[in-house]
C-alpha positions, 0 to 999 in steps of 0.5 A: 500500500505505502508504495502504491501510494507514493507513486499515486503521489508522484504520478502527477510530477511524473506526467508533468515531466513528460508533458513539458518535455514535448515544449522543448523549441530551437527556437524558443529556448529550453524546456525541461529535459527529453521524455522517457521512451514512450511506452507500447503503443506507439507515440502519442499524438500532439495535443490540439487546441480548439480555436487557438489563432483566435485566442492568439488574435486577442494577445500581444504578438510584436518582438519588440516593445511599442513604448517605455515611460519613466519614473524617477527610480527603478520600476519595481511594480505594475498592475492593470485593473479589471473592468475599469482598465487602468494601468498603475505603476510604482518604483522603488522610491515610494512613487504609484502613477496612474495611467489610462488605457486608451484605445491605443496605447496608455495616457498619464493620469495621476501621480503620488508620492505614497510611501517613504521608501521601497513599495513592497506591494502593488494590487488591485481589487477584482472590480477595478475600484481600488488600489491598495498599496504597501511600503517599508514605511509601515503604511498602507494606502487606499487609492479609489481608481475612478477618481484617482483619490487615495481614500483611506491609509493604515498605520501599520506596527508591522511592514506588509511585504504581501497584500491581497484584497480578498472580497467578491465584485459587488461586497459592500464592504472591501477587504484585504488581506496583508502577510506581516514580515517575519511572523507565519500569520495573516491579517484581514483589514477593511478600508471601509471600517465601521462607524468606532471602529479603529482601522487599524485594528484586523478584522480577522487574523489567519494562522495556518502558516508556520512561517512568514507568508510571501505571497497571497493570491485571491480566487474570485471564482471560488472564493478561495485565498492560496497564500505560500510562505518561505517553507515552500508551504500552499494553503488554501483558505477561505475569504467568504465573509458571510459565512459562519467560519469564514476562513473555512473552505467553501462547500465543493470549493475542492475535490479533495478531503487531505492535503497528502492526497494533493501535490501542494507540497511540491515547492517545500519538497524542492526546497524552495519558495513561491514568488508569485501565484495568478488564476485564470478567470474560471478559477479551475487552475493557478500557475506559481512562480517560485525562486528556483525559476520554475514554474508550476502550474497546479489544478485547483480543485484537486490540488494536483500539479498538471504542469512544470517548466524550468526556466533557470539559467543552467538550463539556458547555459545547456541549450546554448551550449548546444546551440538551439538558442541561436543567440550570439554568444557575447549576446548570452554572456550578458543576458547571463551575467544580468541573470546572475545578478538578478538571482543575488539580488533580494531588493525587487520582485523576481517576476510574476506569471499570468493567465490570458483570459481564456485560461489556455494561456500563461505568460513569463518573463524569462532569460530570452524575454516575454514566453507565451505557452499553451498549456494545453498543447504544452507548446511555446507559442510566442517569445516578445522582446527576444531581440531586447537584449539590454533589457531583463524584462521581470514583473508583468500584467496583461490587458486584454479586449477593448478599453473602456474610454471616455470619449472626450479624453480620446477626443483630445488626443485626436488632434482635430480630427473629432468623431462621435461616441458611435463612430469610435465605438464602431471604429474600436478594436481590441488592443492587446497590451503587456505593461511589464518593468525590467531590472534595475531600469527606471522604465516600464515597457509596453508589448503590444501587436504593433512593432515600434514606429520608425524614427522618421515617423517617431521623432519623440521615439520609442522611449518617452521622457515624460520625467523632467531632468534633474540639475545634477542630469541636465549638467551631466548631459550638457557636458556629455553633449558639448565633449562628445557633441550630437552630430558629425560632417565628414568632409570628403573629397566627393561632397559632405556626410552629415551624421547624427550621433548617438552619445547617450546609446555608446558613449565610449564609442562617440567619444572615440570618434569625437575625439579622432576627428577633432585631433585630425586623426582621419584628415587625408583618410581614404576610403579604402574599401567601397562594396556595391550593395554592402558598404563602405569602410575608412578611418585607418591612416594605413589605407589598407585597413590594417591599420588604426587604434583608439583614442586610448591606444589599442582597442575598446569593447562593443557599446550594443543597443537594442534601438540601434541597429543595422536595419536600415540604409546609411547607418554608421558603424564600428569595423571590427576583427571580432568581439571588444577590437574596436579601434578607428575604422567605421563603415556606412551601410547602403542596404539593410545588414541585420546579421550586423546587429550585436557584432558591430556597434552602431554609433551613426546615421546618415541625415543628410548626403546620402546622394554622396554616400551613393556615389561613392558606393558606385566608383569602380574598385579592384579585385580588394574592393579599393577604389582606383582612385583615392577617394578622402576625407578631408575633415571631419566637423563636431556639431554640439 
């Protein structure tokens, strides 16, 4: 019987490992390891979800995010609010800033200075009325969402490092739960207190754990708070404040009698802690994000783990070992040493995973950026941001549908151009939107279905800076500006060059070519290799292109940008022998060169004299791609 029953008790691991096995992609990154052999019988068929383009339709599907706005410190948190379709974002310095979904994109509402310090938690209510908040300072802060007001605040004795409200949509009365730092117990607190009562007195207090809770999640479907503690521990309670126990678990709430008889103890088992727990809409499943990078994901009722994913770095390190990540490898260094970092860091949340509106879906932030899987099919869907690579993205919400917007504050944005309430409505589609922050940035980042605009199109760009600058920053960039200066006019022997030159993205590289040209460095340089369809390449005083050094002697590593890269024509770039030996040489792209991006570091684009650019590139060359006859620059001019 005991061995019946612990492999009853494994079999859902078991089935879980087999399952996820099947996701492994070249594409898409590591999956756990390979299935065992299949037994008799033959293999089994590949699993198929009913409809599943359409649900695809309605998720965010672009590689690279639309937009980024900024706070005044690092972004640590991000919550969309049900039903009423509100962003809200906060950073590590105690500022919460509300942001309205708008037909397309996001639009600033609001802005607080709520807490004294770190914010240790950010969540809304499952009506999207409230926001509730809690910091290091010991305060919990109440914010009604129509209004923008914060309506109420706690003076707590204990920091609340988890907040979870915990009342249905419609209860008279909100009701939140809140973890107490270092102590296994669990208060319940009204904003709405009664008439003498003292808010901040709990309402209730819950004592299941035995030891510090970490994360609380509500099931609205059922009813049901799941809160995990730092022993890996699961447990279900009950948040039905009409019933006579109100703690105790609703009636059919769960399928089983004993907890031995579920997999709620899979994280204690692994030695580890959740970081994060989401339900999908119909409160049949939940998904857990724990510190060992792996995520579970567990049928509620049963209490049974039908689903685990690896996600940690040694994982990553084998796959692209075995080249199925088909990243550059100084790419996966640096997204490797960040993760590293991210992992010794105990300050921010690790990230989160969340379900799509279907239930059929979870979305994460991992190594290689935004993963969609299907976890019916058990198949990676979709990865967003894999080509961001100077961004570890982390906490993320998702807004699906068609936002609920006023139709004057869309009429204002529509510059002149004014339509009816029905013509819009008419007009209205859904706009699927992931908000998520990324590590140590002072900016939270918008995946929507629409790649980002081109610059010509988007003079403001990609990266909104809706945060003025401090004095200390706009000295700072008034020196940068003037040392390095912002533009360049590369005087050749065949009409002028003018560049546009990225100081702010590769600092080090700008500077190596601002100072080259004010000491003369490239005057009587030739262009010594000129290819049709390709490029052309100068800045060694050899000639031959053997030669040329930096400004510091030698060479400089690679300045790599994720908004900087070779996908257009008349783009300015370092010439290398192989990774970190920049030295003088430079080239201008005549075509779009993608298989440049991440090896050669992008410091320039052409502005104006792209005609000259063009007659160079068709002068007649030999058999090394020299031009027969000397084509010089003469000097080279800084713009600041």
């Amino acid at each position: 019987e005991a061995t019946r029953g612990s492999m009853s008790a494994g079999g859902g691991k078991r089935e879980a490992d087999r399952d996820v096995a099947e996701s492994d992609s070249e594409d898409d990154g590591p999956m756990p390891a390979a299935a065992p052999v299949p037994e008799a019988g033959g293999r089994r068929k590949k699993r198929k979800l009913a409809h599943e383009q359409a649900f695809l339709e309605k998720l965010p599907r672009a590689e690279m995010y639309e937009k980024s706005y900024m706070h005044r410190d690092t972004v640590s948190h991000v919550c969309i609010t049900p039903l009423t379709d509100f962003v809200v974002t906060a950073s590590v310095d105690g500022h919460i800033k509300f942001w309205k979904k708008m037909m397309e994109g996001i639009e600033f509402v609001k802005h607080y200075h709520a807490h004294l310090g770190p914010i240790k938690a950010l969540v809304a209510s499952v009506d999207g009325l409230r926001v509730c908040s809690t910091g290091v300072d010991k305060a919990v802060k109440f914010f009604e969402v129509l209004s923008f007001d914060m309506s109420n605040m706690l003076r707590l004795s204990f920091v609340a490092p988890a907040a979870c409200w915990i009342h249905s949509k419609g209860a008279p009365v909100g009701r939140v739960a809140l973890a107490v730092q270092d102590e296994p117990v669990v208060h319940i607190f009204s904003p709405d207190s009664a008439p003498g009562a003292s808010p901040n007195e709990p309402l209730a207090t819950v004592t299941l754990h035995s030891a510090p809770v970490t994360v609380l999640a509500f099931n609205p479907a059922k009813k049901v708070v799941v809160s995990a503690d730092t022993k890996g521990m699961l447990e279900y309670w009950g948040a039905d404040s009409s019933a006579k126990d109100p703690h105790a678990l609703p009636t059919g709430a769960v399928r089983f009698r004993f907890k031995m008889d579920t997999d709620l103890f899979e994280l204690a088992k692994s030695r580890t802690q959740a970081s994060s727990i989401a339900f999908s809409s119909d409160g049949q499943r939940f998904a857990v994000m724990a510190t060992d990078k792996h995520v579970r994901v567990f049928d509620f009722s049963k209490g049974k783990m039908i689903r685990k994913y690896d996600e940690s770095l040694p994982v990553f390190e084998d796959a692209n070992a075995r080249g199925t990540l088909r990243i550059d490898t100084i790419d996966f260094g640096q997204r490797g040493a960040r993760e590293r970092e991210l992992e010794a860091s105990e300050e921010l949340p690790h990230g989160n995973v969340v379900f799509d509106e279907s239930g059929h879906f979870i979305a994460y932030s991992t190594l290689i950026g935004i993963k969609l899987l299907n976890i019916d099919t058990n198949r990676v869907v979709r990865v967003l941001g894999r080509v961001e690579n100077q961004e570890r993205f982390l906490s993320l919400s998702l807004f699906q549908g068609i936002p609920k917007v006023d139709s004057q504050i869309q009429q204002s944005r529509m510059a002149g151009n004014p339509k009816s309430r029905e013509e819009m409505n008419k007009e209205a589609e859904p706009d699927p939107l992931f908000v998520c922050t990324a590590f140590k940035k002072h900016r939270f980042y918008l995946f929507s279905s629409r790649e980002p605009k081109d610059d010509s199109l988007d003079p403001e760009g990609r990266d909104v800076f809706n945060e003025k600058p401090t004095a200390a920053e706009m000295v700072m960039e008034t020196e940068q500006s003037t040392v390095l200066g912002k533009e360049a006019v590369i005087r050749t022997s065949l009409g002028d060059i003018h560049i546009k030159l990225f100081g702010t993205e590769c600092p080090k590289t700008v500077e190596n070519f601002t100072v080259h040209s004010r000491n003369g460095y490239y005057d009587g340089v030739v262009f010594h290799r000129v290819i049709p369809g390709f490029m052309l390449q100068t800045g060694d005083p050899l000639g031959d292109g053997t030669g040329g050094e930096s400004i510091w002697g030698g060479e400089f590593e690679d300045e790599f940008h994720r908004s900087l890269r070779h996908d257009r024509p008349f783009t300015v770039s370092m010439a290398n022998a192989g990774p970190g030996t920049n030295g003088s040489q430079f080239f201008i792209t005549t075509v779009p060169c993608p298989w440049l991006d991440n090896k050669h570091t992008v410091f320039g684009r052409v502005v104006k004299g792209m005609d000259v650019v063009q007659t160079i590139e068709q002068v007649k060359t030999n058999k090394l791609d020299k031009p027969f006859d000397d084509i010089s620059i003469l000097n080279v001019d800084i713009v600041t």
